[in-house]
VOGU-3710 file (C-alpha; in Angstrom, 3 decimals, decimal comma):
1> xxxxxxxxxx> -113,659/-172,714/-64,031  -111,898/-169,210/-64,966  -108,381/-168,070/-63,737  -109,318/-166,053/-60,382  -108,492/-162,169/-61,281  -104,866/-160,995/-60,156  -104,886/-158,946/-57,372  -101,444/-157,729/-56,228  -99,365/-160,143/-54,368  -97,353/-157,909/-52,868
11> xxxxxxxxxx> -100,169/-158,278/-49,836  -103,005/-161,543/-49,222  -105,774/-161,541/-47,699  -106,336/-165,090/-46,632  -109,745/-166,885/-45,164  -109,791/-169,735/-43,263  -113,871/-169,743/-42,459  -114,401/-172,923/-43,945  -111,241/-174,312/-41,695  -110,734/-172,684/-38,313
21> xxxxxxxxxx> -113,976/-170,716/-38,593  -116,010/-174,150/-39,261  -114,532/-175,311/-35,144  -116,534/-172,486/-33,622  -119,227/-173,671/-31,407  -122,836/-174,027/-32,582  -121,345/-173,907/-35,963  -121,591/-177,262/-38,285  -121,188/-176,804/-42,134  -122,530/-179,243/-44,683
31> xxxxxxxxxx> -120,902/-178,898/-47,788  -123,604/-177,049/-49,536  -122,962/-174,448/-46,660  -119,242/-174,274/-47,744  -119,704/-173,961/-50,899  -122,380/-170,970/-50,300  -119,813/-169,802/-48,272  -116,824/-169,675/-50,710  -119,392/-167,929/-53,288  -119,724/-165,579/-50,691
41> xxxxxxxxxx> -115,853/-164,831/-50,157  -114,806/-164,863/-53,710  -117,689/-162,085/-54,217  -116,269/-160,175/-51,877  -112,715/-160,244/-53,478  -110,231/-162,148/-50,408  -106,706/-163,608/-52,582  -107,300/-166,887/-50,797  -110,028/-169,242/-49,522  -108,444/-172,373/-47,358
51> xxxxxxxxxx> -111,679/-174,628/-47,247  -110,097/-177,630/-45,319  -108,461/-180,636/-44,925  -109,144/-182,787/-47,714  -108,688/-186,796/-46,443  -109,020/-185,717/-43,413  -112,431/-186,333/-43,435  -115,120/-187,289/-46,412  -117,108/-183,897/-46,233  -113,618/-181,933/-46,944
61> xxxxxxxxxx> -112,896/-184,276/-49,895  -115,683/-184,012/-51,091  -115,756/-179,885/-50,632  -112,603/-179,619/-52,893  -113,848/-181,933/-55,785  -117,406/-180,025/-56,220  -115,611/-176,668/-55,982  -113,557/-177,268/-58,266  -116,345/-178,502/-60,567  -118,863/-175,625/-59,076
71> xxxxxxxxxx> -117,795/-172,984/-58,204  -116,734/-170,216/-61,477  -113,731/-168,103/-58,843  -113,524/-164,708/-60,300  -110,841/-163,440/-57,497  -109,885/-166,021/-54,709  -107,731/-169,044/-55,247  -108,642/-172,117/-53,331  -106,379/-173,684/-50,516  -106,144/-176,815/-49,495
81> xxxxxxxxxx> -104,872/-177,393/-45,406  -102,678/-180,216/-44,267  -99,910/-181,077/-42,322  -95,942/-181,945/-42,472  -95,279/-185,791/-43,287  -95,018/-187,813/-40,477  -91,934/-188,481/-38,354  -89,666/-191,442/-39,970  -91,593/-190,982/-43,353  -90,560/-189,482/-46,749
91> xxxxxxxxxx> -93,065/-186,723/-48,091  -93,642/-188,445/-51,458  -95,130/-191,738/-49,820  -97,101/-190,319/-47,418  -100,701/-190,742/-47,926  -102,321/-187,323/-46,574  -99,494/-184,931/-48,211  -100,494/-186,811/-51,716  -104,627/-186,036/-50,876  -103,664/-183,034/-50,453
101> xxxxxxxxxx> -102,145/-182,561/-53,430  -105,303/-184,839/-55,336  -107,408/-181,905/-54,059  -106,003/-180,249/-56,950  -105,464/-176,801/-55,650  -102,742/-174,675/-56,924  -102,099/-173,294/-53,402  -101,459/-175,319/-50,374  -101,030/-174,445/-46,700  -99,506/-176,926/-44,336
111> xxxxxxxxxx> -99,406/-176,815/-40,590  -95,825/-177,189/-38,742  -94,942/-177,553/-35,048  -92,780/-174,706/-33,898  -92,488/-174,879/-30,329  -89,683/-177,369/-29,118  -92,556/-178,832/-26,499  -94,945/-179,497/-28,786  -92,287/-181,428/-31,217  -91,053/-183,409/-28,752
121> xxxxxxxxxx> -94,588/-184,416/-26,779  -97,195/-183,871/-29,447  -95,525/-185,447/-32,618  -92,884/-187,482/-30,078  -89,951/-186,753/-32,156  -86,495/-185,028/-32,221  -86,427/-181,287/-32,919  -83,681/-181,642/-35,832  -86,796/-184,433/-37,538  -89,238/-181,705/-37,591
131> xxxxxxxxxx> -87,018/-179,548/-39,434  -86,876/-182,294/-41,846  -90,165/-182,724/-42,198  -90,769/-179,381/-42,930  -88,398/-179,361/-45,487  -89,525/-182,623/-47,244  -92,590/-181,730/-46,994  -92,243/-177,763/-48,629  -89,686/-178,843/-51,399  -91,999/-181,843/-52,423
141> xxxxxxxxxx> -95,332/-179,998/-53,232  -93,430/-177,235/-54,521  -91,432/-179,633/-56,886  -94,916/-181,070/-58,086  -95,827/-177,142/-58,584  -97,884/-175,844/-56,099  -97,459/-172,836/-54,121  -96,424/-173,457/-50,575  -97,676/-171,378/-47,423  -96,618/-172,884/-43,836
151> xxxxxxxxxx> -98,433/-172,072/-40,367  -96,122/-172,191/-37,703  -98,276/-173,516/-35,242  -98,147/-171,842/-31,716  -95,317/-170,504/-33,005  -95,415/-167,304/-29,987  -95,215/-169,380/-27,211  -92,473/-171,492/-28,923  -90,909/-168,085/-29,567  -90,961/-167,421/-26,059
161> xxxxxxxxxx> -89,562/-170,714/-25,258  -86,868/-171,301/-27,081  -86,528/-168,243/-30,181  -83,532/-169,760/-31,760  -85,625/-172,955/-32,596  -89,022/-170,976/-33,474  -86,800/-168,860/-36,409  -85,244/-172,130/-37,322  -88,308/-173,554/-38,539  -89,269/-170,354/-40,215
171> xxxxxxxxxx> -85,734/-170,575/-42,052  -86,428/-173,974/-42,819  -89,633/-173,245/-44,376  -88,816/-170,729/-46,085  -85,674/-172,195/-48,130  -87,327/-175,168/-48,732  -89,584/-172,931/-51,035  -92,423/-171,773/-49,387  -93,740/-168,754/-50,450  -95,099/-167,552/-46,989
181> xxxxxxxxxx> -94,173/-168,253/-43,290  -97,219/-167,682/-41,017  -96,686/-166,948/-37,354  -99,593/-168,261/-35,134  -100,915/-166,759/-32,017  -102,484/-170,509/-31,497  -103,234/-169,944/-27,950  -104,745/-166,537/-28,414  -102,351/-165,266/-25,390  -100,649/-162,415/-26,701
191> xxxxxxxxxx> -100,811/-158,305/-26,931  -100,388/-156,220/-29,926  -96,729/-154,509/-28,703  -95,894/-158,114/-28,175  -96,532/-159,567/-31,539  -95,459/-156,233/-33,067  -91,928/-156,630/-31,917  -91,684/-160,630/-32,135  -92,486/-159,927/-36,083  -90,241/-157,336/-36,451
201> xxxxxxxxxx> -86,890/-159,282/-34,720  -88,352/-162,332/-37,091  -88,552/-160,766/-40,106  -85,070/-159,268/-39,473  -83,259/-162,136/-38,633  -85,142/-164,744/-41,551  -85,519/-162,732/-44,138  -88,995/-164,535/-44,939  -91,982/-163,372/-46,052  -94,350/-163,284/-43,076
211> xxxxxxxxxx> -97,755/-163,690/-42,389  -100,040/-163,475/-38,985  -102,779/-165,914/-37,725  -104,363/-164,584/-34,659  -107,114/-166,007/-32,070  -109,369/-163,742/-30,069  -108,978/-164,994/-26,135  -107,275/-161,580/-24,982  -109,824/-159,635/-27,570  -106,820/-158,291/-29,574
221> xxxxxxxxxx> -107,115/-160,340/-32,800  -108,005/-157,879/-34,865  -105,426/-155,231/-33,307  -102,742/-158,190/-33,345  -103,122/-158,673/-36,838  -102,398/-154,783/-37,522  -99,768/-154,754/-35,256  -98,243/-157,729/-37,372  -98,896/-155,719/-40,703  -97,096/-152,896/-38,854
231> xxxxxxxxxx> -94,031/-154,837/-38,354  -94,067/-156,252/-41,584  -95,952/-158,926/-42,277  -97,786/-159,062/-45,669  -100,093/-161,885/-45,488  -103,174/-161,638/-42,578  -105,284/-164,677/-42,137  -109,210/-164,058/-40,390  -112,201/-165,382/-40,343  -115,608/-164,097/-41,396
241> xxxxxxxxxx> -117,013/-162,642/-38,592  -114,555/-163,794/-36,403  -115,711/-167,069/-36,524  -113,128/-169,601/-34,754  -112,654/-172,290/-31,959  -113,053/-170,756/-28,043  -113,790/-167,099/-28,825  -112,694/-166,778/-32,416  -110,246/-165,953/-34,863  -109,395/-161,960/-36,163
251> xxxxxxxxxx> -112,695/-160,794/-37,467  -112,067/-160,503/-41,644  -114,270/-157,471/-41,901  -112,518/-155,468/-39,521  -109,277/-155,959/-40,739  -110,274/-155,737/-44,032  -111,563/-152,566/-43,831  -108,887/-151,008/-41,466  -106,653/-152,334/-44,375  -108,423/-150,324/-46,911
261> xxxxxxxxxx> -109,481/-147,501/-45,362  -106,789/-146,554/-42,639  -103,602/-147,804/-43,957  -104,314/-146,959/-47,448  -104,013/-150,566/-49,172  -105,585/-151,838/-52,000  -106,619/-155,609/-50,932  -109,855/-155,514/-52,434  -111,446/-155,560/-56,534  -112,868/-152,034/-57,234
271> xxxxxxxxxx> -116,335/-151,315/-55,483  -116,040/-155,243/-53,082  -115,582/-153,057/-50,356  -119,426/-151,273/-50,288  -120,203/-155,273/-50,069  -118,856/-156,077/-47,127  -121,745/-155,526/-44,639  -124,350/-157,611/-46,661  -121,359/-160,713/-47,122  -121,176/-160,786/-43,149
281> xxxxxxxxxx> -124,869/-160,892/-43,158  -125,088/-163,410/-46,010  -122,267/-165,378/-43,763  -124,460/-165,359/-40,677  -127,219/-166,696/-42,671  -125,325/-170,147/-43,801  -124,084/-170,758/-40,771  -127,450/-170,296/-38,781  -125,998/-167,868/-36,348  -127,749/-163,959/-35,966
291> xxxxxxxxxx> -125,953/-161,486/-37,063  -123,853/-159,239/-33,872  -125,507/-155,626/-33,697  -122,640/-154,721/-32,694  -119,999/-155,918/-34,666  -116,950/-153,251/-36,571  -117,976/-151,681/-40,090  -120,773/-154,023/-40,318  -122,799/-154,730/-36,967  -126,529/-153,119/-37,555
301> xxxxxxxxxx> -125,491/-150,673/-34,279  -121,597/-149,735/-35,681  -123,310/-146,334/-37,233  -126,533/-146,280/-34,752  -126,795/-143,108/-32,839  -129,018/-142,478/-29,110  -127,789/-139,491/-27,533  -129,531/-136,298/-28,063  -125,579/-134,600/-27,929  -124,622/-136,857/-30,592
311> xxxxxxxxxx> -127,770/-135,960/-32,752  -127,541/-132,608/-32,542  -124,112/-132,997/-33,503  -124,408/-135,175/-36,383  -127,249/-132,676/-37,867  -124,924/-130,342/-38,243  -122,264/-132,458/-39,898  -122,190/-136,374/-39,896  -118,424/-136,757/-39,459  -118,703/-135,053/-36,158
321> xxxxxxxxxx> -119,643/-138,748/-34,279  -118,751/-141,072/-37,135  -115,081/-142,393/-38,515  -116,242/-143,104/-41,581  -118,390/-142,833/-43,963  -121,084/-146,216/-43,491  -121,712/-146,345/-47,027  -117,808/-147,242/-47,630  -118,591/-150,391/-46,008  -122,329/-151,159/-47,136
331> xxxxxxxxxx> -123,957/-150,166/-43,770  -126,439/-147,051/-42,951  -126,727/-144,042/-40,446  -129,310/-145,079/-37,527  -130,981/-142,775/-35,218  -132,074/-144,468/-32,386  -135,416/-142,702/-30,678  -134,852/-143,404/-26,630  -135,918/-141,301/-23,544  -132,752/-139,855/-24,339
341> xxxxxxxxxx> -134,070/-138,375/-27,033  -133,722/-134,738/-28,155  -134,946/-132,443/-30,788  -132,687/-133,244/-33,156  -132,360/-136,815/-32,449  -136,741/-136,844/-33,698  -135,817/-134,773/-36,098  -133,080/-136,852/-38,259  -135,060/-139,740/-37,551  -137,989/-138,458/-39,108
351> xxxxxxxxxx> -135,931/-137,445/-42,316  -134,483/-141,330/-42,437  -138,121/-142,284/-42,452  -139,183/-140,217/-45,399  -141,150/-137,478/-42,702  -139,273/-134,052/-42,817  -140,606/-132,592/-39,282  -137,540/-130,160/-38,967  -140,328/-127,012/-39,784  -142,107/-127,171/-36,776
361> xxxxxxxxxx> -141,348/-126,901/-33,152  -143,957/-127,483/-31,414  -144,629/-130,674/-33,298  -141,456/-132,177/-32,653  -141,545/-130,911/-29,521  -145,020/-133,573/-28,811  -143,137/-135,644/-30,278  -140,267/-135,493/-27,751  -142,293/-135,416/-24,931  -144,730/-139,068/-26,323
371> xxxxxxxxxx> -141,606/-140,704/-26,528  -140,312/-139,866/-22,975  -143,672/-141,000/-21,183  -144,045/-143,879/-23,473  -140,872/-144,603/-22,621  -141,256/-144,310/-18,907  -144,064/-146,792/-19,001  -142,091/-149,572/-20,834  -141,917/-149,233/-24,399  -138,942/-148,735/-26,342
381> xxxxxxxxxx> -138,823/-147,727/-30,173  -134,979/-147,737/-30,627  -136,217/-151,169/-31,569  -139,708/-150,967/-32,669  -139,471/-148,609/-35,974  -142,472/-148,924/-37,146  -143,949/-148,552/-33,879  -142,714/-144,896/-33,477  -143,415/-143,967/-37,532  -147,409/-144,731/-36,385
391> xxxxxxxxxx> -146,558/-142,419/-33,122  -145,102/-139,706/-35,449  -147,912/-139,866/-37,867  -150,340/-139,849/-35,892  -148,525/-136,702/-33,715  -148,045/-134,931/-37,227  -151,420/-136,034/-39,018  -153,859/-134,994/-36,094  -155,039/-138,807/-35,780  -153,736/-142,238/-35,354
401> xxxxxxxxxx> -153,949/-144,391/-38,923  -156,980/-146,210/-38,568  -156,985/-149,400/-40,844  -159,982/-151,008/-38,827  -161,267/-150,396/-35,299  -161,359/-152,997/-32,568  -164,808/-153,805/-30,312  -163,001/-156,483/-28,191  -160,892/-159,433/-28,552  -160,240/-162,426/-26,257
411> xxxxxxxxxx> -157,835/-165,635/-26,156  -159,097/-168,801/-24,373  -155,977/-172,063/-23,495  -157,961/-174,776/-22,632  -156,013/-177,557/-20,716  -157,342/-181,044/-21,359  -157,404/-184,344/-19,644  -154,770/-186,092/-21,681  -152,306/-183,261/-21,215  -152,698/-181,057/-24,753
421> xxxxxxxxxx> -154,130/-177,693/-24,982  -156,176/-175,786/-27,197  -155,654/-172,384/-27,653  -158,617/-169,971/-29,407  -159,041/-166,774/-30,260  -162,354/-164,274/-31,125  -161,924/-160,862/-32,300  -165,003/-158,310/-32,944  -163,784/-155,078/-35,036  -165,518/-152,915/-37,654
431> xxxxxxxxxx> -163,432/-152,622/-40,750  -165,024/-150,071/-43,645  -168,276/-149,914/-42,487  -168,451/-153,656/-41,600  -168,288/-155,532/-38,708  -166,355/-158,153/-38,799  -166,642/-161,104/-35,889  -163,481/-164,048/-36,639  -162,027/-166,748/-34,576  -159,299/-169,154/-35,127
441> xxxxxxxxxx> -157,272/-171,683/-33,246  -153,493/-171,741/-33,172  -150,025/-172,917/-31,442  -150,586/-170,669/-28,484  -152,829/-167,899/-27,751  -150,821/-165,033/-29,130  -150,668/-166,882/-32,490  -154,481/-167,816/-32,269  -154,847/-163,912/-31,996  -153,011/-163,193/-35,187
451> xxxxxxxxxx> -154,542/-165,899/-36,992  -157,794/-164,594/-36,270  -156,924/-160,567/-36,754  -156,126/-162,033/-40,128  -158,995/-164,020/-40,854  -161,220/-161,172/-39,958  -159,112/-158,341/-42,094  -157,831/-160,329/-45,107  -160,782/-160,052/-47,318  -161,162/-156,390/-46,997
461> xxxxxxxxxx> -157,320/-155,984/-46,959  -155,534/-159,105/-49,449  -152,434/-156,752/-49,243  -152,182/-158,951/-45,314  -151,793/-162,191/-47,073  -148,138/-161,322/-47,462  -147,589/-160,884/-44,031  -145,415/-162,836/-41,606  -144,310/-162,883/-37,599  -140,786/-163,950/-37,792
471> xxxxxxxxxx> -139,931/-162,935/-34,914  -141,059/-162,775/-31,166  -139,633/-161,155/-28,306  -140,865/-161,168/-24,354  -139,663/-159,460/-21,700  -140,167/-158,634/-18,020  -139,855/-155,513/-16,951  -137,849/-153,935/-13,631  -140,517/-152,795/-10,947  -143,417/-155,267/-10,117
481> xxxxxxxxxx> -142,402/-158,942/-9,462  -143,611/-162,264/-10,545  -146,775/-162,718/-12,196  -147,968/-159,136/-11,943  -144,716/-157,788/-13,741  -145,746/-155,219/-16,640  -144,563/-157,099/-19,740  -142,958/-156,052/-23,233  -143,541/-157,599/-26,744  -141,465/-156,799/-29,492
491> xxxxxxxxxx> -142,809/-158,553/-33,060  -141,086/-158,649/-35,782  -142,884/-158,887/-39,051  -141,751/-159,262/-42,904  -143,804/-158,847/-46,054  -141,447/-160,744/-48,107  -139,267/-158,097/-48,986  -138,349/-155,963/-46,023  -139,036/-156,325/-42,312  -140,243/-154,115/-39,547
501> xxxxxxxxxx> -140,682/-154,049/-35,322  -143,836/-153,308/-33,221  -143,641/-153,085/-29,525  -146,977/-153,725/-26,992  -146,626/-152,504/-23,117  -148,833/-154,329/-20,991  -149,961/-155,464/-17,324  -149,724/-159,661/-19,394  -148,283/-160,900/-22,210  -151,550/-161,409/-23,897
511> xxxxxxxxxx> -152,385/-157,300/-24,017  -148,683/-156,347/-24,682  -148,868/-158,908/-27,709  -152,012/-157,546/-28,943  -150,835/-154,606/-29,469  -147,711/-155,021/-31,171  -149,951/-157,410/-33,441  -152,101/-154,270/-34,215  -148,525/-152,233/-35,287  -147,671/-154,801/-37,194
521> xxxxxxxxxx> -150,683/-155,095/-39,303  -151,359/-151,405/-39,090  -148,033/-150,394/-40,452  -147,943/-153,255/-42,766  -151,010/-151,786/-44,501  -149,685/-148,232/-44,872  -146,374/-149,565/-46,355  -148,532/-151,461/-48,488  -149,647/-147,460/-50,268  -153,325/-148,782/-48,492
531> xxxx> -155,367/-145,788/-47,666  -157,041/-145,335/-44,277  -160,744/-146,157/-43,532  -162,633/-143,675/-43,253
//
């Protein structure tokens, strides 16, 4: 393993995914996933990566010995989490402050109680002991020469509480050598003016070095932690994604980038910025959790654009409805086609599709006017891409791309005696010249369909073989009720390399899925350079 690059450490950047981000619900990492994970940070250029509590438990043990062995850090420094000794005890005999210290890390951050309540019922001992043991505990990994960070656990409440015991154990920490005091909004309870001037009085009457660990319950994590760096503070733990126990921690990616691009700090390698959307993707993936659209800097939707205003705006000049520039953070301009669609809003999103329309009028003008009533019957394409490039072709072109032709197609569910079903599916369509008659079986009818569109279509077309639903949505829509609702499908589809959406609008979910299957195939054939039948 190399030396991680230095960064300055005049400022950290410090993730705790592996830790606090690992007790979000629905989240549960092997170690393979942490150790993906940690690849995944270091690329991205954070100082610090705390990746548990080693003897704690066997998976975290085992975490810090194959990282060690693994894992080649070009720019983070891996931290091992623990706690003070325990009351009575002496810091060199206690067993988990020396596995803590057989993790071999060269940075280790220990948790301390700093709210007189929680001392005295929590860890049932006297306030003046838990000094101690945050003392003992500091001076005796620094003495075996590792560098010491302490959380002060609910240390804003505690504040509240009682302030001249909350700075005491900061003091304490921080002249028994510890090289960063963090002050922990455990609870989540507290406002940005709040933690702004709590820092500030803290760092003027210590002296220490401070550092900020914020949860998400009032949503101001991320603005907390900013309002921390405002008052001083110099070290910001998050999480990737804002993973975190209850609602989460401060999202890494949005501080990161406010960081970097609004306060003017360097806390990122050269160029690890432009990364950051496809980490937080790359994040999402290990832990098995989809991506937000929404989500700061990186969210599919943070650059996405609907309102005709707003287009005709950002055609003039892109800055007009944007703060930054997406490509700072790895992301992309999206125009979103909607019955709120104007001319301008068809128009850009013809250019990001490789179709310059801008020339004529009257063209984009159909245009306009297909989306709206497509729209008012139940179809949407601010989701369905591919599904409004066949519209616009077709609109532009004269004629809809015509890959094969369909006489008829039906999908049978046969319930049986012993409680199974069977679900088949025949489709009749003429494909160069041919026709072609193909039935297959399948899972349910909509997949018996696209098994047997394929099956007819692959021989003339092999480029299909490639093809793959990965994705299936349903949805009722407002006006009719129950059974005779009109219905919309939205299929997603992936080649293997990129991925596109199809949307069908139809009286049942059969018909609506038929014809997002024939989007899918149709547009996967013209991406594929395949020219139309004749």
């Amino acid at each position: 393993m190399t030396e991680p690059s230095e960064l300055d450490d005049s400022f950290h950047v410090f993730d705790t995914t592996l830790r606090d981000g690992a007790q979000r619900e629905g989240i549960n990492l092997t170690v393979a996933d942490k150790l993906a994970i940690a690849r995944h940070l270091d690329d991205f250029g954070v100082g610090f990566i705390e990746g548990g509590w080693p003897g704690a438990n066997p998976r975290d043990t085992e975490f810090f010995a194959r990282a060690q062995q693994e894992i080649d850090f070009k720019h983070a420094k891996l931290v091992a989490f623990g706690a003070t000794r325990r009351a009575g005890a002496k810091a060199a005999e206690d067993p988990q402050v020396k596995a803590l210290l057989d993790a071999g890390t060269e940075v280790i951050c220990l948790v301390a109680k700093s709210h007189d309540r929680h001392v005295e019922l929590a860890l049932r001992t006297t306030l003046d002991e838990n000094l101690e043991m945050v003392r003992d505990t500091v001076s005796h990994l620094v003495a075996q020469g590792r560098r010491v960070f302490v959380d002060c656990e609910h240390f804003f409440d505690g504040y509240r509480a009682n302030p001249a015991y909350a700075k005491a154990v900061v003091r304490s920490a921080a002249e028994a050598g510890a090289s960063v005091v963090i002050l922990c909004d455990t609870n989540g309870g507290m406002l940005p003016a709040q933690i702004q001037a709590v820092v500030a009085t803290v760092l003027a009457d210590t002296g220490a070095r401070l550092g900020i660990h914020t949860q998400d319950d009032t949503g101001c994590a991320v603005a907390n932690t900013l309002a921390a760096v405002d008052a001083g503070a110099t070290h910001v733990q998050c999480t990737a994604n804002g993973y975190g126990e209850r609602v989460g921690n401060a999202n890494l990616f949005p501080v990161v980038a406010a960081l970097e691009l609004k306060y003017g700090k360097k806390v990122l390698p050269d160029g690890k910025l432009r990364e950051m959307t496809r980490i937080s993707h790359a994040i999402a993936e290990v832990v098995n959790l989809t991506p937000s659209t929404h989500q700061p800097y990186v969210g599919v939707s943070a650059f996405a654009h609907k309102a005709g205003l707003h287009a005709s705006a950002i055609k003039v000049d892109p800055d007009l409805y944007q703060h930054i520039d997406p490509e700072q953070v790895g992301n992309t301009m999206r125009m979103l086609v909607s019955d709120m669609a104007g001319r301008a809003s068809i128009e850009l999103k013809g250019k990001e599709l490789g179709i310059d329309i801008s020339g004529d009028r009257e063209l984009v003008g159909r245009v306009v006017e297909r989306v709206k009533e497509r729209e008012l019957k139940g179809y949407t394409y601010e989701a369905a891409d591919a599904s409004f490039e066949l519209l616009l072709r077709a609109e532009a072109e004269g004629r809809a791309r015509s890959y094969f032709e369909v006489e008829s197609w039906r999908a049978i569910v046969e319930d049986r005696p012993d409680g199974t079903h069977a679900n088949e599916a025949t489709v009749k369509l003429f494909a160069k010249g041919e026709r072609i008659v193909a039935t297959a079986e399948g899972n349910g009818p909509v997949h018996a369909l696209d098994r047997a569109l394929r099956v007819a279509l692959e021989k003339i077309y092999p480029q299909l073989a490639k093809l793959e639903l990965v994705d299936y949505k349903v949805r009722i829509l407002e006006g009719k009720h129950g059974t005779s609702s009109t219905t919309r499908v939205l299929i997603a589809t992936s080649d293997g390399t990129a991925e596109w959406s199809t949307v069908g609008v139809a009286d049942n979910v059969i018909a609506a899925s038929w014809q997002a299957l024939e989007d899918a195939y149709t547009y996967g054939l013209l991406k594929a350079g395949v020219e139309p039948a004749e």
